[in-house]
C-alpha positions in Angstrom: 62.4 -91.5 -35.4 62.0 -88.7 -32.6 60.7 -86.2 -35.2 57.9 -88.8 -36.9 56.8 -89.7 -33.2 56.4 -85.7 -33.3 54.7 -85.6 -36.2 52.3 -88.1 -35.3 51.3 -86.8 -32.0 50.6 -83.9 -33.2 48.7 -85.1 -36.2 46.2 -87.2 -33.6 46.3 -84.0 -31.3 44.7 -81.7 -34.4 42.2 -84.4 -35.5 41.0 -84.8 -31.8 40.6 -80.9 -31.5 38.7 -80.5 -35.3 36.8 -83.6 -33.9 35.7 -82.0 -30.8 35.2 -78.3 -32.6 32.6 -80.3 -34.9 31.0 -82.5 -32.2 32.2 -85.7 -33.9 34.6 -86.9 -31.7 32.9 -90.7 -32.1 30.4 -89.7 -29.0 26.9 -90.0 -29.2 26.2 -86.4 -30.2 23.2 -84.2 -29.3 20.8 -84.8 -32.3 21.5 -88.6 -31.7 24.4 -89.8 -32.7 24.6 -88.0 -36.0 20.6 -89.1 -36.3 18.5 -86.1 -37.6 15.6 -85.6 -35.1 12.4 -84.8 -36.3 10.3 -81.7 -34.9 6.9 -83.4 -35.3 5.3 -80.2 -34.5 6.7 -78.5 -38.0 7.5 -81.6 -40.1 6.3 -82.3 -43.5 4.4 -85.3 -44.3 7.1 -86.7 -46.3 9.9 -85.8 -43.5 7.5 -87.6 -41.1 7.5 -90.7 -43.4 11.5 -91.1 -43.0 10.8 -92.7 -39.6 11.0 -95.6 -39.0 7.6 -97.6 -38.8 5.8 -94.5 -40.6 4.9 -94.5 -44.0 2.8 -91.9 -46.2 -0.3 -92.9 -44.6 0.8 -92.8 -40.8 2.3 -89.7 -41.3 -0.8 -88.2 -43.4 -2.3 -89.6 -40.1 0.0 -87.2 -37.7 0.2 -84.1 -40.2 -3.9 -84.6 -40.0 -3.9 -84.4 -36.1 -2.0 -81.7 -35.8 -4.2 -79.6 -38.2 -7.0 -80.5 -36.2 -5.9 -80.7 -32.6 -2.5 -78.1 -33.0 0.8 -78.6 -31.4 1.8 -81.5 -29.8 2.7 -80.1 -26.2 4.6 -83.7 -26.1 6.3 -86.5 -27.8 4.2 -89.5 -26.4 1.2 -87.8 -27.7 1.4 -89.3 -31.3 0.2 -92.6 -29.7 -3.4 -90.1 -29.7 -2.8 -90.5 -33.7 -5.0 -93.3 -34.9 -2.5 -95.8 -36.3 0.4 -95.0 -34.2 0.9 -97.2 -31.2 3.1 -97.7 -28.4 5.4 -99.9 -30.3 5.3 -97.3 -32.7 6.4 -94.8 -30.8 9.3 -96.5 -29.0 10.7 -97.1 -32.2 11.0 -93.3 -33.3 10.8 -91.7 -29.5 14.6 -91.0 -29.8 14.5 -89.5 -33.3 11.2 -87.0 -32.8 10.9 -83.6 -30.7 8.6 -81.5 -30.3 10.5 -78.3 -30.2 12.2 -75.9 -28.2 9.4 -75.3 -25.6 
């Protein structure tokens, strides 16, 4: 019984280290818990239609605003974006960036 107790600790002691080597250790992890984030400032029209609340023609919308106005210097500037509205953006805030800047 002394060597399976072994066993087993070890078992849960290698799991809990690969775990924490690959960030899933069951934590919220930094690109929101396992969530892709989206850099709105170099997404696609069809990777800015995966969020939530935005289909083709909201994100057509963005990708149009961007071309015209350029980067986004911040997140809670897609409420400029005809069509996007605060509720809007509270819904994706947590899965959009805007890059490294």
């Amino acid at each position: 019984m002394k060597i399976v107790s072994k066993c087993i600790l070890k078992a849960v002691f290698i799991v809990c280290a690969v775990s924490l080597l690959l960030g899933t250790a069951g934590f919220a992890s930094d690109n929101q818990g396992g969530v892709d984030v989206i850099n709105i400032n170099e997404a696609t029209v069809k990777e800015l239609a995966s969020l939530p609340g935005i289909g083709k023609k909201k994100a057509e919308a963005i990708f149009a605003y961007r071309q015209d106005h350029g980067q986004f210097k911040d997140a809670q500037e897609l409420v400029k974006v005809e069509g996007i509205g605060k509720k809007t953006y509270e819904k994706i805030k947590e899965r959009i960036s805007v890059g490294d800047k």
